[in-house]
C-alpha positions, 0 to 999 in steps of 0.5 A: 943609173940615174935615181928618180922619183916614183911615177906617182900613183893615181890622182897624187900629181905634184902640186903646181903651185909648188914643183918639187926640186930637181932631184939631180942637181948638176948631173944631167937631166935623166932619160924617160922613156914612155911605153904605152899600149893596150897589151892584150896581150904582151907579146915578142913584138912588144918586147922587140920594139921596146928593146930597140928603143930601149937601145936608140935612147939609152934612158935613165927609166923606162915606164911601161904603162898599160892603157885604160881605154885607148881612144883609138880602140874598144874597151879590152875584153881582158881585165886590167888586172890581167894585162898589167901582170902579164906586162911583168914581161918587160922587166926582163929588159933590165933594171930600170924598167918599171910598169905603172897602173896610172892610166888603169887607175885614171879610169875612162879613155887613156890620152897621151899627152895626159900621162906625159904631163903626168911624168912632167910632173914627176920628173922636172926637167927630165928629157922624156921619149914616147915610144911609137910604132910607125903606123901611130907615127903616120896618124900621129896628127890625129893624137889629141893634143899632138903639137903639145905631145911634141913639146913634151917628148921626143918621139921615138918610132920602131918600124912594124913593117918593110918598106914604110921608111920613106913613109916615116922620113917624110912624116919626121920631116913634116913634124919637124917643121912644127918643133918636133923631134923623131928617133928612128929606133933601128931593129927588123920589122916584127910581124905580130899583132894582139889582135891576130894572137888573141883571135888564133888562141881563142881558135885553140891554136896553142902554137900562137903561144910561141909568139909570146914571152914564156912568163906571158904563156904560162899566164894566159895558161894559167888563167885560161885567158882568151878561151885558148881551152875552150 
């Protein structure tokens, strides 16, 4: 695996002035892989769709990094603190899976095209991916800055329903025309969604924990998160 420098922490970009060397010489350029997202919590269509792309891209690193405020969503009622432990779930995909508190850090809403100057910065001359789910895929040009996310990145989409490929193709195509790239990662549709999980667990329905990784369970146990023993 291709050995890079740590994503750096909050506030600490490299100086622009004075970019650092490309740690890789001659080898190829490493592989990026950027996985975003609220994860209230994590659960096993998190790690279903990220195995895909994991799969579709072969990276070099792969960056889960939890959001601050997504500009899409309200202010998660969950405590960063919390959500950044139970996404120690994804280290369970291999070795090169590491999880960043950036965009925690950065405080206010989390923008995408933010934190991928950010790893741009970290990695020069890296190939970076963005990891979507095909529902951000179709609303993509509504993304701040989205021309600019399709010069920073590849996108890479996992389908989160059946029968949304021709919907997809003909969004890969259009964005194609405006110099962007699409992957298709290729794994079944997993249906699953924080907010439903989050709504049963505060009902006490205690099966809602099936969907969820065993460590993420144990977790929201534990701490008696999303009032699953009220």
């Amino acid at each position: 695996m291709t050995a890079a420098p740590k994503v750096p922490a909050a506030g600490a970009l490299p100086a622009q002035a004075q970019p650092p060397a490309v740690p890789w010489g001659s080898a190829p350029p490493p592989r990026i892989l950027l996985y975003g997202g609220t994860f209230d919590p994590p659960h096993l269509g998190h790690l279903n769709n990220l195995r895909a792309a994991m799969a579709a891209v072969r990276p070099d690193r792969v960056v889960v990094m939890p959001a601050g405020t997504p500009p899409h969503k309200a202010a998660s009622a969950t405590p960063a603190r919390h959500r950044l432990a139970m996404c120690r779930c994804f280290a369970a995909l291999g070795p090169g899976v590491t999880v960043s508190r950036w965009e925690i850090d950065q405080g206010g809403r989390s923008y995408t095209v933010r934190t991928l100057e950010m790893l741009r910065a970290a990695w020069p001359g890296a190939q970076l991916y963005l990891a979507v789910g095909s529902d951000m895929l179709l609303s993509f040009r509504q993304w701040r800055d989205w021309r600019r996310i399709l010069q920073l990145a590849a996108l890479v989409v996992e389908s989160r329903q059946a029968g949304d490929e021709p919907a997809l193709q003909a969004m890969a195509r259009s964005l194609a025309a405006d110099g962007g790239q699409v992957l298709f990662a290729q794994a079944p549709a997993f249906v699953c969604a924080s907010s439903t999980l989050r709504a049963r667990l505060a009902a006490g329905d205690a099966a809602a924990l099936d969907l969820l990784p065993a460590s993420v369970a144990d977790y929201i146990k534990k701490y008696d998160l999303y009032h699953l023993h009220k």
